[in-house]
C-alpha positions as a Markdown table, in Angstrom:
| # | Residue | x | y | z |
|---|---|---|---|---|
| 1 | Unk | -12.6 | 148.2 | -44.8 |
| 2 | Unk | -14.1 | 146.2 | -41.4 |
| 3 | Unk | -12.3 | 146.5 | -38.0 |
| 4 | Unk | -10.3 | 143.8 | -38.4 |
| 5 | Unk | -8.6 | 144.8 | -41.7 |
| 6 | Unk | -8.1 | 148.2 | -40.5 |
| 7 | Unk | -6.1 | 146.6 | -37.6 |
| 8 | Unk | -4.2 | 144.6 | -40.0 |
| 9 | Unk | -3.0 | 147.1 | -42.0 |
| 10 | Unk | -2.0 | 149.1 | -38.8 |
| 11 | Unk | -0.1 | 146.4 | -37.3 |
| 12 | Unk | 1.6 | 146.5 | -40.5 |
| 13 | Unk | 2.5 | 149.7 | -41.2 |
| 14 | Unk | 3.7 | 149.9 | -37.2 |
| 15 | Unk | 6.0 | 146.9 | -38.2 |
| 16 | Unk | 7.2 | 148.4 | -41.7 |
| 17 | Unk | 8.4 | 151.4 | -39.6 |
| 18 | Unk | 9.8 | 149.7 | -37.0 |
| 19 | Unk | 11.6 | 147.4 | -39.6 |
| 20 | Unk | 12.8 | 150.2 | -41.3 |
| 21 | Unk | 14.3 | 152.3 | -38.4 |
| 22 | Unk | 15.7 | 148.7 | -36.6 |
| 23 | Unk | 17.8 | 148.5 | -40.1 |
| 24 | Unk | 18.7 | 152.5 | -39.9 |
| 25 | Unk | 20.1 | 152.2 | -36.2 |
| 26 | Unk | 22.0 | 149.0 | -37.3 |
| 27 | Unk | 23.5 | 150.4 | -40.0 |
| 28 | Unk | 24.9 | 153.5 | -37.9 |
| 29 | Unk | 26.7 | 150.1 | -35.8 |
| 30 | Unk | 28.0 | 148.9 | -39.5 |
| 31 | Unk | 26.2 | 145.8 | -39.3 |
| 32 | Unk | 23.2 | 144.7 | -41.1 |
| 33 | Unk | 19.7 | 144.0 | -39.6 |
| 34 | Unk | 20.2 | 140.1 | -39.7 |
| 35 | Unk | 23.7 | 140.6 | -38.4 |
| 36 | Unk | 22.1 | 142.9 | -35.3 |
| 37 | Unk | 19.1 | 140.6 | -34.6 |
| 38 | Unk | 21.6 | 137.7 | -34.4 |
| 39 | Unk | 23.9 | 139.5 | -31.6 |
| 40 | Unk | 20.7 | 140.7 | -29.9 |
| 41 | Unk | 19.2 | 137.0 | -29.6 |
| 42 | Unk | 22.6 | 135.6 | -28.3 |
| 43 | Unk | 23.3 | 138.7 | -25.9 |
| 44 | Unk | 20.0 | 136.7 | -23.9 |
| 45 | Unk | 22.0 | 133.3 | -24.1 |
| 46 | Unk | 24.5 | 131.2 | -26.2 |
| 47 | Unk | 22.8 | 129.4 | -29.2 |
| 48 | Unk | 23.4 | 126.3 | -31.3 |
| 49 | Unk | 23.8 | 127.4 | -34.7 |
| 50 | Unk | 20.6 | 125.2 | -36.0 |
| 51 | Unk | 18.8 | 126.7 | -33.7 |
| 52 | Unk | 19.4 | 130.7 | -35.0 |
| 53 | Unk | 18.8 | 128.7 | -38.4 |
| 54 | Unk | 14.8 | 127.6 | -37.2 |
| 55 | Unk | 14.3 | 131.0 | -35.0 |
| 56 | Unk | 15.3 | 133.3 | -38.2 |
| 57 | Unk | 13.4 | 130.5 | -40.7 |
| 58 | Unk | 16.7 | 129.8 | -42.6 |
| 59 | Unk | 19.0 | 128.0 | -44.2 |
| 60 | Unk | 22.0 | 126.8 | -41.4 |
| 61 | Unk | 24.7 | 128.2 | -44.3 |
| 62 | Unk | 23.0 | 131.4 | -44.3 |
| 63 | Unk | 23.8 | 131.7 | -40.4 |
| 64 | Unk | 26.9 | 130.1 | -40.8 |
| 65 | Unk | 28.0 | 133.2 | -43.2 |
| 66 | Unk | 26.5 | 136.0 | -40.6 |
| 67 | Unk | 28.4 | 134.4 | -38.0 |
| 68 | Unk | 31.5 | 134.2 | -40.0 |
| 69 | Unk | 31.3 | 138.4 | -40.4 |
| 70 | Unk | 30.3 | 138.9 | -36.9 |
| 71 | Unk | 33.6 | 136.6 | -35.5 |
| 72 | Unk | 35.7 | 138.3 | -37.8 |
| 73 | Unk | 34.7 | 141.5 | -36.5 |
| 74 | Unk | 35.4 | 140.0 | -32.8 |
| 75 | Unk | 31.9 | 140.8 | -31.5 |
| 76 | Unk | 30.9 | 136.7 | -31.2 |
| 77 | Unk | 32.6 | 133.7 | -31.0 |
| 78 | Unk | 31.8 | 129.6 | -31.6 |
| 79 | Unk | 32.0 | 127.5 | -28.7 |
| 80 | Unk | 31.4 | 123.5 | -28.4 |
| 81 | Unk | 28.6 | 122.8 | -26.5 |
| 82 | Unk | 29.6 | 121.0 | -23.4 |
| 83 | Unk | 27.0 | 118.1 | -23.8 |
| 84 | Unk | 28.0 | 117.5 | -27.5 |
| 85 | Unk | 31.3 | 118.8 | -29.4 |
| 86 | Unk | 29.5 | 118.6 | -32.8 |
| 87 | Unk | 27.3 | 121.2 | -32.1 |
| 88 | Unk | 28.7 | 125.1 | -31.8 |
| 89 | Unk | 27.3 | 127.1 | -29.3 |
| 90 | Unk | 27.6 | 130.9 | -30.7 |
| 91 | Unk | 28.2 | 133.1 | -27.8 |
| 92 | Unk | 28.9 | 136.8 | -27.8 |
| 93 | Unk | 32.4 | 138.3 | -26.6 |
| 94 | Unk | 33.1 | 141.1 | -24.5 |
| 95 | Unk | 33.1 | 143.3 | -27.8 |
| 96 | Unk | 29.6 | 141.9 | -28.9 |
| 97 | Unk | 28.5 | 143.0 | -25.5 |
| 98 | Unk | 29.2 | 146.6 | -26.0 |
| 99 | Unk | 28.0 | 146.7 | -29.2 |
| 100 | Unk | 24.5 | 144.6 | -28.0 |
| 101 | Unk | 24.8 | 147.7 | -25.8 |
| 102 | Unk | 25.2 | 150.6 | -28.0 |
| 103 | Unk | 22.4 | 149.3 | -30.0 |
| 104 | Unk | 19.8 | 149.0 | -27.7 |
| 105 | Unk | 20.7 | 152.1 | -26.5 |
| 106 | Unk | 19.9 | 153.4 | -30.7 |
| 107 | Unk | 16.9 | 151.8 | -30.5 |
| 108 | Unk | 14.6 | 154.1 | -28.7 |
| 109 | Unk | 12.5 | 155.5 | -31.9 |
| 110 | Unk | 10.6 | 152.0 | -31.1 |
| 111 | Unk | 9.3 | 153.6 | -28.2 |
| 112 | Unk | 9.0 | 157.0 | -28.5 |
| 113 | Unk | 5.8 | 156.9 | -30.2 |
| 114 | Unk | 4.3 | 155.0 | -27.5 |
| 115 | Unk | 4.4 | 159.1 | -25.8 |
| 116 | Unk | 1.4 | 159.9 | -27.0 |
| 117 | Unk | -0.7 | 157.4 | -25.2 |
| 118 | Unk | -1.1 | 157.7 | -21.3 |
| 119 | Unk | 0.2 | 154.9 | -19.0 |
| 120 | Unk | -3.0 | 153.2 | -18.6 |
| 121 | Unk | -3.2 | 152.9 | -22.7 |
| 122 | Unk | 0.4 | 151.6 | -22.9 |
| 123 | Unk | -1.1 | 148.6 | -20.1 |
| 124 | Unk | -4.2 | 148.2 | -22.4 |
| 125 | Unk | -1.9 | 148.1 | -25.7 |
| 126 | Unk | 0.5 | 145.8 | -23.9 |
| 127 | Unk | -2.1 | 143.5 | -22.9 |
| 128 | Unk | -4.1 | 143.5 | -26.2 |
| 129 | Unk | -0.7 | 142.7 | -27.8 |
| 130 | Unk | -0.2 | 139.8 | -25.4 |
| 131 | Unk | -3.0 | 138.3 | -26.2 |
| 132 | Unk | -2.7 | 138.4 | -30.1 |
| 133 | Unk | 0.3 | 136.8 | -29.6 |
| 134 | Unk | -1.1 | 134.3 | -27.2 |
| 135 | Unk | -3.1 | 133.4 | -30.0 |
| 136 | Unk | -1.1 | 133.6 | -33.1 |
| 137 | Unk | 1.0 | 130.9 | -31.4 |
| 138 | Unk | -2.1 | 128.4 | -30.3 |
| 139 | Unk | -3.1 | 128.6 | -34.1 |
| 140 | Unk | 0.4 | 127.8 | -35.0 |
| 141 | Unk | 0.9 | 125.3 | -32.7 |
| 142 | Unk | -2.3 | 123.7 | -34.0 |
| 143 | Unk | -1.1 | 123.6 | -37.4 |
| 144 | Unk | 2.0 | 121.8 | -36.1 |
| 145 | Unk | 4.3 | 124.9 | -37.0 |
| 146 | Unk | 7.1 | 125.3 | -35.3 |
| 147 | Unk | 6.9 | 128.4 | -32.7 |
| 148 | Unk | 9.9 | 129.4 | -30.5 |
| 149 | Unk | 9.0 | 133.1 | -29.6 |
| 150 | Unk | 8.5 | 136.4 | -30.9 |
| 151 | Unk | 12.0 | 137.7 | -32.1 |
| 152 | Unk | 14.7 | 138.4 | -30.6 |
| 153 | Unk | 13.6 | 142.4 | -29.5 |
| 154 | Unk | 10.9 | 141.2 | -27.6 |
| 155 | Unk | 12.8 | 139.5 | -24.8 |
């Protein structure tokens, strides 16, 4: 296997783990990966529904049924958005916030491998990723895909 494959299949076992313990620590909170990813990305700011729908690449139903569980549990709520009623805003509730809260605070397996590299490694790694990124979304933005950001753990 080259360099570049072995990197692949690095970055992807890294991400299976992380995947698998991000939908470990969610279920301790009772809630399901989608459903923690969806109160993490609002916890930064109040969404349009259509706009979860294109950042999690699906269907507006399929949000509108998360959202459902999550308001009936009291963690978010729908709000119209000031600049058009049509659209629903989803915005977390005091509840939400605490729960945001207790599940960052269950996420630091994400981290604690990072240990075993020294400070100047983590800055190296940081910056590698960075620029990866950087380019993953010039070639998607050249292919005319639509790219709004990394997830909603890396804000």
């Amino acid at each position: 296997m080259n360099v570049t494959g072995e990197v692949v299949a690095l970055m992807g076992e890294v991400a299976a783990r992380y995947n698998r313990r991000y939908e470990e620590a969610a279920a301790r909170h009772r809630l399901t990966a989608l459903q923690a990813k969806m109160l993490v990305l609002v916890a930064a700011e109040s969404l349009p529904m259509r706009r979860i729908a294109r950042l999690f690449n699906c269907d507006p139903s399929n949000v509108t049924g998360i959202v459902d569980r999550l308001e009936g549990r009291g963690l978010l709520r729908r709000e119209p958005d000031p600049a058009d009623r049509r659209v629903k805003n989803i915005t977390l509730t005091p509840d939400g916030r605490r729960a945001v809260a207790e599940l960052r605070r269950s996420l630091g397996f994400a981290a604690a491998p990072l240990s075993a590299l020294e400070e100047s490694e983590r800055i190296q790694l940081r910056d590698l990723l960075k620029k990866v990124l950087a380019a993953d979304e010039t070639a998607d933005d050249a292919t005319g895909e639509a790219v709004e950001g990394a997830g909603p753990l890396t804000r």
